[in-house]
N, C-alpha and C positions, 0 to 999 in steps of 0.2 A: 504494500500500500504506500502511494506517496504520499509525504507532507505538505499541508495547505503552507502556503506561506505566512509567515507572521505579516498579522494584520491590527492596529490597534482600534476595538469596533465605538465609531460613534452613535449616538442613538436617533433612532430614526424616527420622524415627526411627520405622521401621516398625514390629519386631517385634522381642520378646527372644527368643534362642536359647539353652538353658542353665544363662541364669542370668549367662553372664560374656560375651556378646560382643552391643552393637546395629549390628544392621544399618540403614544408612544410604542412603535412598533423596535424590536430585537429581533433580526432571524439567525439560527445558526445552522451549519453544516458539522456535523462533526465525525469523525474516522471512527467505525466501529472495531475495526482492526488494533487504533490504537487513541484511546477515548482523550489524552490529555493532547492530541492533534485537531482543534476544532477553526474554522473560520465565522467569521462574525460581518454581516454583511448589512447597510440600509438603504443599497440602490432598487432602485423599481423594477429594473429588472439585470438578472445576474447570469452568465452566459457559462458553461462548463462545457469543456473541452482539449485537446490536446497541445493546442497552436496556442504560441505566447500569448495572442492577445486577447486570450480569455480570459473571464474574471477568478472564475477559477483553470487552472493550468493541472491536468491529469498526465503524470507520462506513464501511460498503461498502451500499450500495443493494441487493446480492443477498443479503446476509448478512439470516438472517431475526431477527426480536427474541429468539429463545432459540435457537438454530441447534444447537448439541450441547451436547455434555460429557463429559470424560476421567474415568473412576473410578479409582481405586486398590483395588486385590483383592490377596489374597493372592498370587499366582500371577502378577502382570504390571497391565498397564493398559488400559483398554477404553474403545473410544471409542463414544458411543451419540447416533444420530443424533435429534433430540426433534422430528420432523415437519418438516423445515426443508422451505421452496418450492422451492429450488436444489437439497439433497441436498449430503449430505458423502461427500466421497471419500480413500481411500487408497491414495496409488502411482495416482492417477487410476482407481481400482474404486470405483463408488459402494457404502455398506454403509449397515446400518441399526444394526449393532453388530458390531465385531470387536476382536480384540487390536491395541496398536499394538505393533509393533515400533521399537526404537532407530533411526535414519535413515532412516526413512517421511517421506511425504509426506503432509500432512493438507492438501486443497484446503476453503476453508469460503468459498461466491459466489467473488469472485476473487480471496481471500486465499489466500499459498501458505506453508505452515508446516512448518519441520521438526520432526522431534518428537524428543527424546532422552533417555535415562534411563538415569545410571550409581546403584549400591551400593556400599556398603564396608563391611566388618566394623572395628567400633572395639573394640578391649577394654575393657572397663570396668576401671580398678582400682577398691577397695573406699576407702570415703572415711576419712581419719583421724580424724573424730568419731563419738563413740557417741552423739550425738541429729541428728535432722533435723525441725525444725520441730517438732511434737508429737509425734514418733516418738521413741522411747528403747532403744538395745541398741547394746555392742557387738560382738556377733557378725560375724563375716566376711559373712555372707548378710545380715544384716541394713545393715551397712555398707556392701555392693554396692548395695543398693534405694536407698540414699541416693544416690548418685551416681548411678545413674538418672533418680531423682527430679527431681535437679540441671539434668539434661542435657533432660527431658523439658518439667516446669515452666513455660518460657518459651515454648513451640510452642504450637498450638492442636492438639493430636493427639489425639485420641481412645485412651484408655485400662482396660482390661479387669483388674481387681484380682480373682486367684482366691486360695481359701483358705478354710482350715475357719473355723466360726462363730469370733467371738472374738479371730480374728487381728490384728486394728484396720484393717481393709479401708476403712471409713470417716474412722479417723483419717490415713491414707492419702491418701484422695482431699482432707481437706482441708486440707493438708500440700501440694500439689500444687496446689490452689487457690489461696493465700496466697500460693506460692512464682512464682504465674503474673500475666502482666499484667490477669487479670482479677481480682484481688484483691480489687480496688474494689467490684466488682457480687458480685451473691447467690453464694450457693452452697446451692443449694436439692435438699432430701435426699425421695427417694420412694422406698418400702421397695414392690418391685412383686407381697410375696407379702404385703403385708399388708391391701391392699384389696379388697373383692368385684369381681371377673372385669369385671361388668356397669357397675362405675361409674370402670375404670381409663382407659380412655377419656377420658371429662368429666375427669379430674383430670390427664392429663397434655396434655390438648389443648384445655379449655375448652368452656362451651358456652354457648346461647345460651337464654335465657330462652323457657319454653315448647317446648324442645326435646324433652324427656320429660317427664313426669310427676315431678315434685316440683322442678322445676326453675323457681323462680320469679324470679331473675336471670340477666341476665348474668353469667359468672365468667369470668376469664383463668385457663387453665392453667399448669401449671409451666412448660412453655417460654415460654409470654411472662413469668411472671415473673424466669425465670433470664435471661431474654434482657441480653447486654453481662457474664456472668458463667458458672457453672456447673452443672451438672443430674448429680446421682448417682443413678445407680441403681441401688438395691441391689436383691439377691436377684435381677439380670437374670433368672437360669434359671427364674425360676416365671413371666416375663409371658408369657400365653395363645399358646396360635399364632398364631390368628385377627388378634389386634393387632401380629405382626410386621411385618408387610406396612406398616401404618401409622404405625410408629415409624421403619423403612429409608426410609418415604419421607419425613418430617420431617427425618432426617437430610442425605439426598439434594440433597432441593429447599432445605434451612432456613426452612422455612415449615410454620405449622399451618394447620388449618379446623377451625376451633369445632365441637364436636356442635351441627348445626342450622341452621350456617351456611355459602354459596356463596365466601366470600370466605375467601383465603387471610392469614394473616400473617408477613410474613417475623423468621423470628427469630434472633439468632447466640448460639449457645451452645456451651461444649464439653462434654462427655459424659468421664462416666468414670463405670464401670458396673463393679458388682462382684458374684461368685455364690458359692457354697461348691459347686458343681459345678460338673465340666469340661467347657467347652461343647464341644468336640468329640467327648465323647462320645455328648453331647445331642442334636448337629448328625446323628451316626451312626443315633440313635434315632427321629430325625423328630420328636424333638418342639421343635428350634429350626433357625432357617431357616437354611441355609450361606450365603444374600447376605449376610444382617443381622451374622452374625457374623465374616464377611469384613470388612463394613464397619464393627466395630465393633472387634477385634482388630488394630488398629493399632500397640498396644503391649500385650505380656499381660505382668502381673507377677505371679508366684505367691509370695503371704508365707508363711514358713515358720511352722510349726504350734510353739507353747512348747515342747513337747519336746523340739524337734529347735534350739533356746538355750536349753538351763537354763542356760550361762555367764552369760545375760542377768538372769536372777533378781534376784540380790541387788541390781542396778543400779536393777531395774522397782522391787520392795519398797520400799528409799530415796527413789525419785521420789514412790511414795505416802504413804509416812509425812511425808515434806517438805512435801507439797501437799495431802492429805485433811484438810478439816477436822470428821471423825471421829476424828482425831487429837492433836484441840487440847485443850489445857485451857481451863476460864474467862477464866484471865488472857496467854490466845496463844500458851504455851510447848506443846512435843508432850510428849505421854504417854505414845508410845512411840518412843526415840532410836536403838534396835540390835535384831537378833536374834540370838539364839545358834545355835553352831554343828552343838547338834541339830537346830534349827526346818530351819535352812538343807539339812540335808543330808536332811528329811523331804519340803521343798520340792523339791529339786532332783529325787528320786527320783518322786514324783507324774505320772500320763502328761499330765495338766491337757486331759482332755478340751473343755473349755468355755475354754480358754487360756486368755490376757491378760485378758478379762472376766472369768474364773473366779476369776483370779488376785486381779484386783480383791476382789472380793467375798469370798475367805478374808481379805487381810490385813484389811480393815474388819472383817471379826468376830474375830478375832485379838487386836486391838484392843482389842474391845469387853471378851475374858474372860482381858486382861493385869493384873494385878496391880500390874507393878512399870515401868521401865521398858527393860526389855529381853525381847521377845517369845520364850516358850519355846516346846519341843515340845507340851506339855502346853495351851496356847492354839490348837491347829490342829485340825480339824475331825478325826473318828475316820479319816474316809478318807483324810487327806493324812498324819496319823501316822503309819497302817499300813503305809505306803508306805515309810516308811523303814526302811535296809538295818540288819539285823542289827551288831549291834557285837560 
């Protein structure tokens, strides 16, 4: 029997429930041969096989070069046999795909494995600071995300950010970026409802010169460029159906094929995807695939919409009058130092349809029709005045 490699196991952070509690997935492999040889694993999905760049690495003469792989699903873990010569078996039943249950047997040639997978519910407490990274509020929900954030950051987990436009879903993901060891490399942003259908493709998987019609290079796609960093995707819920299939399996395998080309390239990326619709409602609707979002819902965080912190207001206002430099004078001093306690209470009253963007975007004109320098009611857009409660 070979030995796994020494591996040191971090814990894995499947899903939020709530809002206040993550649950904590641990799987392990371990060597029935020789029980104090075990591997410790928290990727979604884990590839066994003979060729290096498996996750786990068998050198068994029956074990074939890509022999299976354990996924992680909502619901448990599946183990899927990938054509192997030998055949994998469970509890000695050979399958081609099944559930593994905790204290099974996974036979792979004549490796024998036990498999096991505990949870735990952790509580989150909400963190003492009112910023994280480029995030700002201190709101209890908002403070909870941070501590998540904290907790998620340092894994390579894949990440699902729901929430209305505006929310800063993006500032988010790269907050979570910075905060992760892939800091270093890209963090590379593809918005999947803003491209035509027919060229999302070439743009997230590359292609090859003379592959289609206008295509007269070579280009690498975003996964090779993110590759050694991170891939956003925003507006998930609009990419096509047709291209689900193709995105689960990039994920799957970590490897693209260029439009046009036979050869695959392996690439490491983490994924943190965001939508302003609820993919399981989507999933209910057919029009998004329940594997992809299985595989892709590893961690869902839904950011609360401005209205539901206007405590957070005056904190955000501050941050941007400190930092816009729409706010500056000639000689670097601001132009506008406070607002009063009309502006505030016209603000806070506002449903801020368009949120934290929106929000942006009043104090800069605000701003722009201040006088003095303390920002009144009278500088706020007619629809954010009206808003305010009767005196």
């Amino acid at each position: 029997m070979k030995k796994f490699p020494d591996f040191v196991p971090p814990t894995k952070v499947t899903y939020l429930e709530r809002g206040t509690t993550l649950h904590l997935r641990r799987c392990t492999l371990t060597s029935i041969d020789d029980p104090t040889q075990e591997w410790t694993f928290d990727k979604e999905g884990v590839r066994l096989g003979s060729m290096d760049d498996n996750d786990v690495v068998l050198r068994d003469d029956t074990v074939s070069r890509y022999h299976c792989k354990i996924v992680q699903e909502d619901t448990g873990y599946v183990l899927v046999d990938l054509g192997s010569t030998n055949g994998t078996f469970i509890n000695k039943v050979r399958v081609r795909e099944a559930y593994l249950k905790p204290g099974c047997t996974v036979a792979v040639g004549q490796s024998q494995l036990r498999f096991a997978a505990r949870e735990e519910a952790v509580q989150i407490l909400p963190s003492r600071d009112n910023r994280c990274g480029a995030l700002i509020g201190g709101n209890p929900r908002m403070r909870e995300i941070y501590s998540i954030i904290e907790k998620i950051a340092p894994t390579a987990t894949t990440v699902v950010l729901e929430g209305e436009t505006g929310t800063g879903k993006e500032v988010v993901a790269q907050t979570i970026h910075s905060m992760s060891p892939r800091a270093s490399g890209e963090l590379v942003v593809f918005d999947c409802g803003a491209v035509p259908p027919n060229l999302i493709e070439s743009e997230l998987f590359g292609h090859e010169k003379g592959s289609f019609t206008g295509a007269v290079m070579t280009r690498q796609g975003l996964f090779e460029l993110a590759d050694g960093g991170t891939l956003f995707l925003d507006e998930l819920g609009e990419l096509p159906l047709d291209l689900q299939p193709k995105l689960l399996r990039a994920l799957e395998q970590r490897e693209v094929r260029r439009v046009g080309s036979a050869k695959p390239t392996k690439v490491d990326v983490r994924i943190i995807a965001a939508t302003n619709r609820t993919l399981e409602d989507e999933v209910r609707a057919g029009r998004f695939r329940q594997d992809l979002y299985y595989r892709l819902s590893v961690v869902k965080l839904h950011l609360p919409a401005l209205r539901e912190r206007t405590d957070d207001i005056p904190l955000l206002i501050q941050h941007f009058l400190d930092h816009g430099a729409y706010n500056r004078n000639p000689d670097g001093s601001r132009r506008v130092r406070a607002v009063s306690r009309e502006a505030l209470a016209a603000l806070a009253a506002y449903p801020w349809p368009g949120n934290v963007r929106e929000l942006v975007n009043v104090v800069e004109r605000a701003v722009s029709f201040c006088d003095g320098d303390v920002m009144g009611a009278a500088d706020l857009p007619d629809t954010v005045r009206d808003a305010a409660p009767m005196m």
